[in-house]
N, C-alpha and C positions, 0 to 999 in steps of 0.2 A: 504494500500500500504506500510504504514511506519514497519507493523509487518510483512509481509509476506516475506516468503525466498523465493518462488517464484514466480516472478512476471506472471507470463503465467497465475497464479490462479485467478488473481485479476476482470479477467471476469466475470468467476465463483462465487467467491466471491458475484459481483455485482448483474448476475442474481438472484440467490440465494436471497439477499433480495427484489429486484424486488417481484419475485413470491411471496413473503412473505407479500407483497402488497397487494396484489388478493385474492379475493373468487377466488375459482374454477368457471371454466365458463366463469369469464369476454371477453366478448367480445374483439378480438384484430384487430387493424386497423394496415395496414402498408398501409403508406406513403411514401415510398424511394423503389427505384426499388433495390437497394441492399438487402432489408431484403427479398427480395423474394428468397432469396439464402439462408435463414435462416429460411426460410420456415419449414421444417422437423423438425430442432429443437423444436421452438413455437410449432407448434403441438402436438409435446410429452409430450410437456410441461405440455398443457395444451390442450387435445385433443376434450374436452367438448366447447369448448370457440366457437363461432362467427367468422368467421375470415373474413374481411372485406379489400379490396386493390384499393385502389385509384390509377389510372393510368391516364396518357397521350402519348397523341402524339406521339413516340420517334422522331420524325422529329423537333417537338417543344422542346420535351426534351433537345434534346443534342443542341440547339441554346441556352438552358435558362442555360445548364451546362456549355457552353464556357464565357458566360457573367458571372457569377460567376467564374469560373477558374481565368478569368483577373481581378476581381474586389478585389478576396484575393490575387493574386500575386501583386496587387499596394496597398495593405495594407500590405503585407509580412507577412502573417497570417500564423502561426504554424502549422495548419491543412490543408495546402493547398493538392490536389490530382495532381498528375502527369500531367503535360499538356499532350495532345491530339489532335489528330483532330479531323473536326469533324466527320467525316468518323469511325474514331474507336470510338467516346461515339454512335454514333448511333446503331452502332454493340454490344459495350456493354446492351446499350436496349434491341437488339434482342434479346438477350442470355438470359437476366432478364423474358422480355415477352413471350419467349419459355418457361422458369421454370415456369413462371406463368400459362401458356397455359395447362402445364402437371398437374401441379399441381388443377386445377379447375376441371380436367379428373376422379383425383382421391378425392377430398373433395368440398364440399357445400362450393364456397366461393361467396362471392358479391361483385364484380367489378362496381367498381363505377367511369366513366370516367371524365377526370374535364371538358372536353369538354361540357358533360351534365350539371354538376354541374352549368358552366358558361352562359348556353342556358338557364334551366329552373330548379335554384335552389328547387322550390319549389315541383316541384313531385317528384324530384331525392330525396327530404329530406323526401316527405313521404313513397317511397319505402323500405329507409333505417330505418326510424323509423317502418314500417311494419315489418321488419324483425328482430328489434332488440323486437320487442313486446313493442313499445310505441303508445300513441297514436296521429295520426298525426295532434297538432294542429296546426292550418293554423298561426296565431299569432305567436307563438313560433317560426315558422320558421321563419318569418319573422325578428323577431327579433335579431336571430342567423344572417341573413344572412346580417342585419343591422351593426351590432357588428364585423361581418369576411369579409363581401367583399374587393376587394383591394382598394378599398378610403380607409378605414377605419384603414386595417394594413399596410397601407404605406403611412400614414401621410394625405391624401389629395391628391394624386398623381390620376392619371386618369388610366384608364387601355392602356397602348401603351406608357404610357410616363416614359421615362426609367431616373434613378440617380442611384447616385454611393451608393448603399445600398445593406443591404440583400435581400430585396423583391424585384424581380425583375420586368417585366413591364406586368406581369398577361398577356399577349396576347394570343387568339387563333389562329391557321393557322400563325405564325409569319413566317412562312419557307416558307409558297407562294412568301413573299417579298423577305427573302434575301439570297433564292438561286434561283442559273439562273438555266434554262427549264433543261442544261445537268445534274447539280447538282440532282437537284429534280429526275430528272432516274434512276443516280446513287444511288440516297437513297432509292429508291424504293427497287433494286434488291436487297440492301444490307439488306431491313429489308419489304418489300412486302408483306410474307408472313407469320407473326408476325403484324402488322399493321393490313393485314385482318382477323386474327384471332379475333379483336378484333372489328372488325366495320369499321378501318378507311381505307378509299381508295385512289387511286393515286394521283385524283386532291382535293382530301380536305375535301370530302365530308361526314360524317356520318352516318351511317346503324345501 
């Protein structure tokens, strides 16, 4: 940053040793419904690679992104994102889980929902170790899922019991609770058809 005359490169820059990281191939997970927008790039990147996307809910989503939104604006956190309602992160979801919808149309990717993740870590880990060519042993999962579940990265916390942190309260279906019957409709239409693209249905349920 201190040598560059232009700042706009410094991305660049970054990527650049990123990949410089990598074998070719390595397998890439996105995490954040953002990088699904950056989808096309990675690719190019590295067109050989695995590409693996972890998703949820958007109805739970944009509940866990409002509890964060308030939790760095009463830290006054430098990287805060634009408040919202929740009506537009939900929307933002859709847009995300439509690029991802197109995108899975046209490349081998493995959507991995946490909803499953949180029902039945353990097949869901050896789906994924099928596909990365490991082999799935039962132990080893366990012990991953020892080491990551939310007791464990959020101090002792239960999953539903929410503090002012970055790990928020790990909950499924948390939007059953805290929207009323007209909310819940309204989110339906605003992201319905994006939601069922990917399994999840009006009242809650999983496919």
């Amino acid at each position: 940053v201190r040598d560059s005359n232009d700042l706009a490169e410094v991305p660049n820059y970054y990527f650049d040793y990123l990949q410089g990281q990598c074998q070719p191939g390595t397998p890439m997970v996105l995490k954040a419904a953002d990088q699904i927008m950056c989808f096309d790039q990675l690719h190019a990147a590295s067109p050989d690679s695995t590409k693996i996307v972890i998703m949820r809910d958007g109805r739970d989503a944009a509940i866990s992104a409002m509890h964060f939104g308030k939790l760095m604006k009463k830290w006054d956190a430098p990287w805060q994102a634009k408040q919202l309602s929740y009506q537009d992160r939900l929307s933002a979801w859709a847009t995300r889980a439509a690029a991802l919808a197109t995108q899975c149309q046209q490349h081998d990717i493995l959507v991995l929902r946490y909803e499953d993740l949180h029902q039945d870590f353990d097949s869901v880990c050896k789906k994924l170790f099928t596909r990365l060519g490991i082999a799935a042993d039962s132990e080893l999962i366990e012990k991953i899922y020892q080491q990551t579940n939310f007791e464990a990265v959020s101090g002792g916390r239960k999953p539903g019991q929410a503090a002012e942190d970055v790990v928020r309260k790990g909950m499924v279906g948390e939007w059953r609770e805290a929207l009323s019957e007209e909310e819940a409709k309204i989110a339906w239409r605003i992201a319905g058809k994006e939601l069922s693209q990917f399994g999840y249905t009006e009242t809650g349920e999983y496919v």
